[in-house]
C-alpha positions as CSV (number, residue, x, y, z in Angstrom):
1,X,-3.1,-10.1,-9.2
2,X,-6.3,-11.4,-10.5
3,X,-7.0,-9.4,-13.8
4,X,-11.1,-8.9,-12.9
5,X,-9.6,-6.8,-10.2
6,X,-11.6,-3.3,-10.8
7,X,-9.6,0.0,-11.2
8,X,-10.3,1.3,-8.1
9,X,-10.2,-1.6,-6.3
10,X,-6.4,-1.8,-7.8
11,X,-5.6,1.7,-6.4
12,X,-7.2,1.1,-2.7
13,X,-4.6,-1.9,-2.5
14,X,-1.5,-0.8,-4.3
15,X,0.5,-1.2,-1.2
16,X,2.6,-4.4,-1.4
17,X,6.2,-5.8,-0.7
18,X,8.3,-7.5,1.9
19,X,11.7,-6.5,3.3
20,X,15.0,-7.4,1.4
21,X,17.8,-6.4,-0.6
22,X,17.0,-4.8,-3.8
23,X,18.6,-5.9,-6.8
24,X,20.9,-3.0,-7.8
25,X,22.4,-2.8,-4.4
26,X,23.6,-6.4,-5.0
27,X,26.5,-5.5,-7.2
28,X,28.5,-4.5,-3.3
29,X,27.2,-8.2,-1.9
30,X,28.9,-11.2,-1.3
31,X,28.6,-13.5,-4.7
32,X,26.3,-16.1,-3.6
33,X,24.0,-13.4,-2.2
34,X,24.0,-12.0,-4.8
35,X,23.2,-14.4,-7.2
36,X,20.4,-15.2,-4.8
37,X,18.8,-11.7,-4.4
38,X,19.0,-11.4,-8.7
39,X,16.9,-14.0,-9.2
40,X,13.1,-13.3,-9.6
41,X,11.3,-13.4,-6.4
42,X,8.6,-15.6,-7.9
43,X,12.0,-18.4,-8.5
44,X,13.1,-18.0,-4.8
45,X,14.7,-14.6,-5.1
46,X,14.4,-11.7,-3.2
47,X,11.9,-9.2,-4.0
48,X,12.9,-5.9,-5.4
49,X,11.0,-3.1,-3.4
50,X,11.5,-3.4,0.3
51,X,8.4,-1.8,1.3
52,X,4.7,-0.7,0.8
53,X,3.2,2.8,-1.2
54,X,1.6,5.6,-0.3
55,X,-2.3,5.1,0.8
56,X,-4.9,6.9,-0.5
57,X,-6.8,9.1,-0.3
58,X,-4.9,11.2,2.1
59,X,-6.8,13.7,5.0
60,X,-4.9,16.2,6.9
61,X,-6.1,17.1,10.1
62,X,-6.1,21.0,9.3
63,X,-8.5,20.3,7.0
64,X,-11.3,19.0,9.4
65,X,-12.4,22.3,10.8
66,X,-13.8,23.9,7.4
67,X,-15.3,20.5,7.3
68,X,-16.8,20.6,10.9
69,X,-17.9,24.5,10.0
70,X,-20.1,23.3,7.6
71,X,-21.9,20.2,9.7
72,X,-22.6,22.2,12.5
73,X,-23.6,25.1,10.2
74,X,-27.0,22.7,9.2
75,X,-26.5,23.8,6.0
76,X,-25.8,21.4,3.6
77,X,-27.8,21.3,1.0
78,X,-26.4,23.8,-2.1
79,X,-28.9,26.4,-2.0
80,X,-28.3,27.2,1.6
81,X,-24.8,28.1,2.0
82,X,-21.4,29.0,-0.1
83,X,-18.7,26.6,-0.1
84,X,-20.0,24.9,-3.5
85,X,-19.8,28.2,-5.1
86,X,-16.5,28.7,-3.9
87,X,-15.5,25.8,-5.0
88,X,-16.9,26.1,-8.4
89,X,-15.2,29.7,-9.0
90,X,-12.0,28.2,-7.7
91,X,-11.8,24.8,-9.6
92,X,-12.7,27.6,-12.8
93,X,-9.4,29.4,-11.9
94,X,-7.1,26.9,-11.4
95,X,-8.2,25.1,-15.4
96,X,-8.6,28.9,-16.8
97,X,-12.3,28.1,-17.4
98,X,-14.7,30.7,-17.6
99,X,-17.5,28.5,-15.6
100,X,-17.5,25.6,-13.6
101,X,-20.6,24.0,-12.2
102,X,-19.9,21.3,-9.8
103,X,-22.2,18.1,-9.9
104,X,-23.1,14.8,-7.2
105,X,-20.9,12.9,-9.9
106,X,-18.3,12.2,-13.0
107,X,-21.3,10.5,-14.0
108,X,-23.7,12.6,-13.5
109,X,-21.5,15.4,-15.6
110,X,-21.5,13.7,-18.4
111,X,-25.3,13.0,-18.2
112,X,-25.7,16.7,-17.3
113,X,-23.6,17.5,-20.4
114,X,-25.0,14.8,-23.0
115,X,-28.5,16.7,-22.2
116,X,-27.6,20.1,-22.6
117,X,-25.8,19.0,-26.1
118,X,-29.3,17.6,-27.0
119,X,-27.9,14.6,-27.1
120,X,-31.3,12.5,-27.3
121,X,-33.5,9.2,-27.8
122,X,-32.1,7.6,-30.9
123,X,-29.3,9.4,-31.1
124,X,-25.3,8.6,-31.5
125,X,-22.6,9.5,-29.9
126,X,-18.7,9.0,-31.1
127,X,-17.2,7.9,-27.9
128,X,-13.8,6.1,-27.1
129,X,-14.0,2.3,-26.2
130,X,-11.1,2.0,-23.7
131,X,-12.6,4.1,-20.7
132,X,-14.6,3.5,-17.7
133,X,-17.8,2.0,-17.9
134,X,-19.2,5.4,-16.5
135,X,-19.1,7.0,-20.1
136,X,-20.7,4.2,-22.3
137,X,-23.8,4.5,-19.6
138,X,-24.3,8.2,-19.7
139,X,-25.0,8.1,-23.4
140,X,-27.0,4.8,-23.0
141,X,-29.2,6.3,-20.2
142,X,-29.7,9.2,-22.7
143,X,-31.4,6.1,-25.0
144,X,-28.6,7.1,-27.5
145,X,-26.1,4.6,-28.8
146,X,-22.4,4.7,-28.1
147,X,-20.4,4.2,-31.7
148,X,-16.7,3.6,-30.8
149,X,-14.2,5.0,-32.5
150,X,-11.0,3.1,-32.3
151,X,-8.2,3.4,-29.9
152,X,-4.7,4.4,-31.1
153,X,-2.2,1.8,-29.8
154,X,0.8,4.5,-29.0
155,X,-1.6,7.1,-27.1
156,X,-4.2,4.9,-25.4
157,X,-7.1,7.2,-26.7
158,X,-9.5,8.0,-29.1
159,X,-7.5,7.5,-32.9
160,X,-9.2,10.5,-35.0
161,X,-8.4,9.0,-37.7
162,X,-11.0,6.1,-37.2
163,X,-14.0,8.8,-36.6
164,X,-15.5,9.9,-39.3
165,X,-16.0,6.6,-40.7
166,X,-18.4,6.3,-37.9
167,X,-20.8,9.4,-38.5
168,X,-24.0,8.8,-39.3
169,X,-27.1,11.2,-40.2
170,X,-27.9,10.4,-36.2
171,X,-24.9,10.8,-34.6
172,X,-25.3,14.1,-32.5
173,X,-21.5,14.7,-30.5
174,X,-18.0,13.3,-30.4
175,X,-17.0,12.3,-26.6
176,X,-13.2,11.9,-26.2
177,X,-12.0,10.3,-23.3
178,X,-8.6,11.8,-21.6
179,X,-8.0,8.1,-20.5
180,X,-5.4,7.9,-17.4
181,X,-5.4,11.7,-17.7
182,X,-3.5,11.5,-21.1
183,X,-4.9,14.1,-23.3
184,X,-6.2,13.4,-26.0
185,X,-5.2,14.8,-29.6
186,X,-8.3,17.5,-29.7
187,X,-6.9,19.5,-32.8
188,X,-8.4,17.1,-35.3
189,X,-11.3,15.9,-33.8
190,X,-12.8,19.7,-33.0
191,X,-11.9,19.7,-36.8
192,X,-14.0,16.9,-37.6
193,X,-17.1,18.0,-35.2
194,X,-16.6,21.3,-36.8
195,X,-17.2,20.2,-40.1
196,X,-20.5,18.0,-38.8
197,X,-21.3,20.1,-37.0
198,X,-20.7,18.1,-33.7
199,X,-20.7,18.8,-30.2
200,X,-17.8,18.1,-28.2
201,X,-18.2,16.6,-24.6
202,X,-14.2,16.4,-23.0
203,X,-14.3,13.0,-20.4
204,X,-11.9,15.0,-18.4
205,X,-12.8,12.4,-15.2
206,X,-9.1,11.2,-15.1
207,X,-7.5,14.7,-16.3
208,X,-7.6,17.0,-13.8
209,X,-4.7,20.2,-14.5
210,X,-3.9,17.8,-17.6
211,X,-2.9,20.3,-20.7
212,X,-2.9,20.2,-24.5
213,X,-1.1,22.6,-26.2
214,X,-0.8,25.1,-23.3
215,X,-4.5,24.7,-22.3
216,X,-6.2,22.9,-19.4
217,X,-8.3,19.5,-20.7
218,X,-11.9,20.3,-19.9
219,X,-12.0,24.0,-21.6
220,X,-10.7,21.9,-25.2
221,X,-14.4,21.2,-26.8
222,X,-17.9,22.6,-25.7
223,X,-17.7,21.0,-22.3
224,X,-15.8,19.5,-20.4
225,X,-16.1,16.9,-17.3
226,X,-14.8,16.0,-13.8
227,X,-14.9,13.2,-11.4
228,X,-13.9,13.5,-7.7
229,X,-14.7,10.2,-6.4
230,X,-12.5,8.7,-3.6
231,X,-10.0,6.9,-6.1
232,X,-9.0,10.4,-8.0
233,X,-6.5,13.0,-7.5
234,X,-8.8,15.6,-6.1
235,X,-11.1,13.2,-4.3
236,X,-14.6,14.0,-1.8
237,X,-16.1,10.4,-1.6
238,X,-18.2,11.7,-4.8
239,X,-18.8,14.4,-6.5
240,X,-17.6,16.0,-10.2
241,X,-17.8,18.8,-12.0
242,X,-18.7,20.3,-15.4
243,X,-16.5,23.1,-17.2
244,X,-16.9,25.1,-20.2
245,X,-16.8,29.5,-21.9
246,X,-20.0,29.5,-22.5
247,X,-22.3,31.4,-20.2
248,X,-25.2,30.1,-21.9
249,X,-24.2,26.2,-22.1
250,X,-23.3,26.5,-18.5
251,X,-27.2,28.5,-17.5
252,X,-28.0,25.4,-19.2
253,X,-26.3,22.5,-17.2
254,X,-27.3,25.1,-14.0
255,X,-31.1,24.6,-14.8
256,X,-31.1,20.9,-15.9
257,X,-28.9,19.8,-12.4
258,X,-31.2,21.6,-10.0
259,X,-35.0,20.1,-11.0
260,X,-35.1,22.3,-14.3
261,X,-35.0,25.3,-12.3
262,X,-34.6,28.8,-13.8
263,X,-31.3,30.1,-13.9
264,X,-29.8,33.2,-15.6
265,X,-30.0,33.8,-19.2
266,X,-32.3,30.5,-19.2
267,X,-35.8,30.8,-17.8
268,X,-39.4,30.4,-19.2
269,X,-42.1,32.4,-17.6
270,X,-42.2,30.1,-14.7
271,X,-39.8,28.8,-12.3
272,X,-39.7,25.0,-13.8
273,X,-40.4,25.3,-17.1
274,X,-37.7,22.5,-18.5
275,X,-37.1,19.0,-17.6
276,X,-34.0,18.7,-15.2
277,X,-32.9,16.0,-12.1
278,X,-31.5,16.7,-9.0
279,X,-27.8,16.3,-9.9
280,X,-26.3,18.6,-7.1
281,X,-23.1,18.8,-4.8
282,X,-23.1,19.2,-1.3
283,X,-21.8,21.4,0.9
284,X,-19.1,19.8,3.0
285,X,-18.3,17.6,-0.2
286,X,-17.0,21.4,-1.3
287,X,-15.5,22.6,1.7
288,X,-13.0,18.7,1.4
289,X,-12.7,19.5,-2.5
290,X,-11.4,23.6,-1.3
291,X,-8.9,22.3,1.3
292,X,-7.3,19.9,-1.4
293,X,-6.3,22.8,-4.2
294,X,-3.1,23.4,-3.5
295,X,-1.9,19.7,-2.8
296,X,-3.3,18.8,-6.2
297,X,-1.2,21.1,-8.1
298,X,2.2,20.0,-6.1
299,X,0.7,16.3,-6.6
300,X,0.8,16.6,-9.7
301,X,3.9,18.4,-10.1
302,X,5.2,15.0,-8.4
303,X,3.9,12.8,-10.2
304,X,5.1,14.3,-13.6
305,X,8.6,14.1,-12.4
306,X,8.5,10.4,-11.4
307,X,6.6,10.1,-14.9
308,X,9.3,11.0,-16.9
309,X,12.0,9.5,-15.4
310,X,9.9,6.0,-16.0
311,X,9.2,7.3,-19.3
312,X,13.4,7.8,-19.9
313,X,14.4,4.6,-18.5
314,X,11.0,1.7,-19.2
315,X,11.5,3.1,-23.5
316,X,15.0,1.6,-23.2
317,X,13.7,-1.9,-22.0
318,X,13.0,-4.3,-25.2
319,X,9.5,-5.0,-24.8
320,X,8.3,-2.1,-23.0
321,X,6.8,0.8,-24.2
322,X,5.4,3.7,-22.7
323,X,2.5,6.0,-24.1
324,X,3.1,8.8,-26.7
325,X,1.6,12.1,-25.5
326,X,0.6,14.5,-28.2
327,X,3.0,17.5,-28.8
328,X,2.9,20.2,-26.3
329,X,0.9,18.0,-23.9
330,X,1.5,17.2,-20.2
331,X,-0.9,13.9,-18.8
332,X,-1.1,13.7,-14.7
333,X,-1.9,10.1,-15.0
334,X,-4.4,9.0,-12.9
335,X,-2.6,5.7,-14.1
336,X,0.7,5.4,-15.6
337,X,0.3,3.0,-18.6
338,X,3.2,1.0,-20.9
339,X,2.2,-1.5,-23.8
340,X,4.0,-5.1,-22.9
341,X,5.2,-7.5,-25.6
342,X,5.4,-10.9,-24.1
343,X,7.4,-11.4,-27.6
344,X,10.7,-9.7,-26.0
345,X,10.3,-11.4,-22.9
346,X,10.7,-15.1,-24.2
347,X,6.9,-15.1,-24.4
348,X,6.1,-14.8,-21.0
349,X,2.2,-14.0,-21.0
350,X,1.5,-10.3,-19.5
351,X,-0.4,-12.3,-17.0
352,X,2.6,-13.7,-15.5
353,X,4.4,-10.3,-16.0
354,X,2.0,-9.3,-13.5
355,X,2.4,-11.9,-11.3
356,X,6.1,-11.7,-11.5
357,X,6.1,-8.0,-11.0
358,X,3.8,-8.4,-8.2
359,X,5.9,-10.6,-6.1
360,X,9.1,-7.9,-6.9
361,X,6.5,-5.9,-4.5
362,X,5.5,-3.6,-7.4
363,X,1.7,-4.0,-7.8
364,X,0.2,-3.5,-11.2
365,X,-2.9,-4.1,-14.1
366,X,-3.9,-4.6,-17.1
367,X,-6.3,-1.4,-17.1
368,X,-9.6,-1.8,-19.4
369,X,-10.5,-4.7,-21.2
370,X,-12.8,-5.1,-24.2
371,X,-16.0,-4.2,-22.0
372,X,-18.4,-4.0,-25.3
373,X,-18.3,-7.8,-24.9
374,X,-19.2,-8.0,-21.3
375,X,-23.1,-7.8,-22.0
376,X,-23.9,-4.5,-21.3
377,X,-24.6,-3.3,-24.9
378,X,-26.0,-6.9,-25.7
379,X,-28.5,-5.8,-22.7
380,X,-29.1,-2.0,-23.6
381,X,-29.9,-3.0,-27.6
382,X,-32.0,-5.9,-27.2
383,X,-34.2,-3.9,-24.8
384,X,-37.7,-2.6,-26.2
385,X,-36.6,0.4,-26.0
386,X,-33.4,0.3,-28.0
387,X,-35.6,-1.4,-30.1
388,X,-38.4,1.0,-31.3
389,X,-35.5,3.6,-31.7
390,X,-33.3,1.7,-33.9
391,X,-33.7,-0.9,-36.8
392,X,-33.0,-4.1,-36.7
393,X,-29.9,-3.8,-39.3
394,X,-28.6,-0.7,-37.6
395,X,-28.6,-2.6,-34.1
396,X,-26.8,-5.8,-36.2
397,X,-24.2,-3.7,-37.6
398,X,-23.3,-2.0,-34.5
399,X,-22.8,-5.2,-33.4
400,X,-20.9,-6.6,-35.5
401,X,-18.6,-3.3,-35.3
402,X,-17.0,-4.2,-32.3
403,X,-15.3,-6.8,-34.1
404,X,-13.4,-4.0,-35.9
405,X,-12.0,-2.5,-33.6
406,X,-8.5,-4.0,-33.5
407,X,-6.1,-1.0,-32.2
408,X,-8.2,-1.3,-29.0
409,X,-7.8,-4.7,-28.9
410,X,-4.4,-4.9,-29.1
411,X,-4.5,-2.2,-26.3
412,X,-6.7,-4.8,-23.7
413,X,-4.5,-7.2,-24.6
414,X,-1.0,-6.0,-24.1
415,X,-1.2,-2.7,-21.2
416,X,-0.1,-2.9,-17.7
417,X,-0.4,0.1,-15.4
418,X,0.7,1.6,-12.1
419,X,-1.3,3.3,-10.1
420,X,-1.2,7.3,-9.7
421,X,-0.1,7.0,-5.8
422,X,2.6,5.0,-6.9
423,X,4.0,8.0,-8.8
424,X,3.9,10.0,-5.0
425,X,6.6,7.8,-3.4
426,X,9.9,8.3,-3.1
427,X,12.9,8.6,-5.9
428,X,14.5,5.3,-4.5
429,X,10.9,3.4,-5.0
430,X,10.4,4.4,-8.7
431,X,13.7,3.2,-9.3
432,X,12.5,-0.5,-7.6
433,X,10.5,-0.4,-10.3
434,X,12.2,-0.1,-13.6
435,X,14.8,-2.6,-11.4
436,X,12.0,-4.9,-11.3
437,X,11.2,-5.1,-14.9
438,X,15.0,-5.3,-15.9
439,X,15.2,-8.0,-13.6
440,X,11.9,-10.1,-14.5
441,X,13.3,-9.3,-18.7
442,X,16.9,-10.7,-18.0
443,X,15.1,-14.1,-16.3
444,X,12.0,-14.3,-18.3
445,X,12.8,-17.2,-20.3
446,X,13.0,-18.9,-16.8
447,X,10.0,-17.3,-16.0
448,X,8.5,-18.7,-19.0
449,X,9.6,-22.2,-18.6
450,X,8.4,-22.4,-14.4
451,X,4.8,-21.0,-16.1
452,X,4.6,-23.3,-18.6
């Protein structure tokens, strides 16, 4: 698989494999088949998973007429009909949020978010680095600077131990990222934004129904928000969603995503009397989102159950090793991530791990890289802009910070993940998998050698 391959790109094609024996059924077959169908498929063998994976997204024909009731209606547009509201009371319920306001975008919830935080020009903003390109922008579009705090190598997300070394006198919120939908650990960073006096923004965008110590990601910090584009677990094309308690946060992000209009507790004496955009859901977007409630919660029932079982079985493979959740957390992985090390597999690179596992029929990644170094920032702080905001040693040093961060480093360098639809097959096909891996580890140092 070529490693550029984007994220979603990876899930809309996670559908591979050819017909043959798998490897554990061998142990009943005649010897010299046998020793044929063990052998890697990328050395001759047979390839462990006899068939494709479930597509997504999924649509349901019962789901078309609430959908067709809202065309024909001619009333799309959010401040003409009901479905968005349903949907926003709804989607509340189901995280135990007291408001939910639902948005065109993940994006434009965060942006929606970062603004009602006063997250402004020349600010900073404590953000993970191993995420989605989607959260550096939001702050960046805000003119404020992203600081990354590291990434812990066991969890995948934001290390709290590496952010307070990062606050400045400018920085203005914390914005953890529930990577894969793996919560983060939120005790100690609402800590540290409690003592700074911080707002917390939740990048739930990969973390729907994800929980942290018996609560829902998305109600954990000040707000919290949601992505529904085509490649998530509760998808509408686009669209996303911003959560929170507080009635007067949430009047807020109400009044900025509709033009600045008035809306309860926040009004002026005229209708528009603050800045806002036009950051609004549609109609039938809502009435897909309302028909796809129910299957999200048994989804992700699923995919929990095929989670651990990977978890129990990958741990016990030398070289593989799955995240660590923290304690009394459940993640509904959006991805399901392990760390490889090539060390344990006679130093076969994870890039042939990939390849090898790919021809088993088991299609897989190696998630985020290191995207601070793909020239976005370069771009964003050498513009005038960026410029008149910040100094020319501030700019130099954030810079030269990226060169710090080593847990996320080793992170890009070393995960491979599955994607989330993988997780909805059946029993038999997760076991293909963990088959896979004990079969491309018992030949690797073949492996190795046909690579070199």
């Amino acid at each position: 698989m070529n490693k550029q391959i984007t994220r979603r790109g990876f899930i809309r094609n996670a559908a591979a494999g050819s017909a043959a024996l798998t490897w554990l059924s061998t142990q009943t077959a005649p010897r010299a088949l046998a020793a044929e169908t063990a052998k890697p498929a990328l050395l001759g063998g047979a390839p462990v998973h006899p068939g494709g994976w479930p597509s997504w997204p999924t649509w349901r024909e019962a789901w078309e007429p609430a959908v067709l009731k809202v065309l024909r209606s001619r009333r799309w547009f959010r401040g003409s009909g009901e479905n968005v509201g349903q949907f926003e009371t709804a989607y509340a319920q189901l995280l135990g949020a007291k408001r939910c306001l639902a948005t065109a975008s993940g994006t434009t919830a965060l942006l929606v978010s970062l603004h009602v935080m006063d997250v402004d020009a020349g600010d900073e903003v404590i953000v993970s680095p191993y995420t989605f390109i989607a959260t550096y922008n939001a702050i960046l579009v805000n003119k404020a600077l992203p600081v990354f705090a590291d990434t812990d190598p066991a969890t995948l997300t934001m290390d709290p131990a590496s952010i307070e070394s990062r606050i400045t006198d400018r920085t203005r919120a914390i914005l953890p990222v529930h990577i894969y939908g793996m919560p983060c650990d939120m005790d100690p960073i609402n800590a540290i934004a409690k003592k700074h006096k911080l707002a917390v923004v939740e990048d739930a965008c990969q973390a729907w129904l994800a929980e942290y110590k018996g609560r829902k990601c998305g109600v954990l910090g000040d707000l919290g928000c949601f992505s529904f584009q085509e490649s998530k677990h509760l998808p509408s094309g686009e669209g996303g969603a911003v959560t929170g308690d507080s009635d007067a946060l949430l009047d807020r992000c109400q009044s900025f995503h509709n033009c600045g209009r008035a809306y309860g507790s926040f009004r002026g004496e005229r209708s528009y009397f603050t800045r806002g955009s036009n950051y609004r859901m549609q109609h039938f977007q809502a009435a897909i989102l309302l028909q796809q409630l129910e299957k999200l919660v048994t989804d992700t029932a699923r995919r929990g159950e095929h989670a651990d079982y990977l978890t129990a079985e990958l741990k016990q493979i030398p070289g593989i090793q799955p995240a660590r959740l923290p304690d009394r957390s459940r993640a509904v992985w959006h991805l399901y991530p392990f760390r490889y090390d090539a060390s344990q597999f006679h130093g076969l690179s994870r890039d042939q791990f990939i390849r090898a596992l790919g021809a088993e029929g088991i299609p897989t990644s190696s998630g985020y890289a290191e995207q601070y170094h793909d020239g976005l920032l370069d771009e964003a702080i050498n513009s005038r802009g960026f410029k008149r905001l910040f100094s020319a040693e501030r700019l130099k040093a954030y810079r030269e910070s990226f060169n710090d961060l080593k847990g996320n480093r080793q992170v890009c360098a070393t995960t491979v993940a599955l994607t989330q639809n993988m997780l909805l097959a059946e029993r038999g096909d997760l076991e293909h998998i963990v088959a896979a891996i004990r079969k491309i580890h018992a030949h690797s140092a073949a492996l190795a050698k046909a690579a070199s």
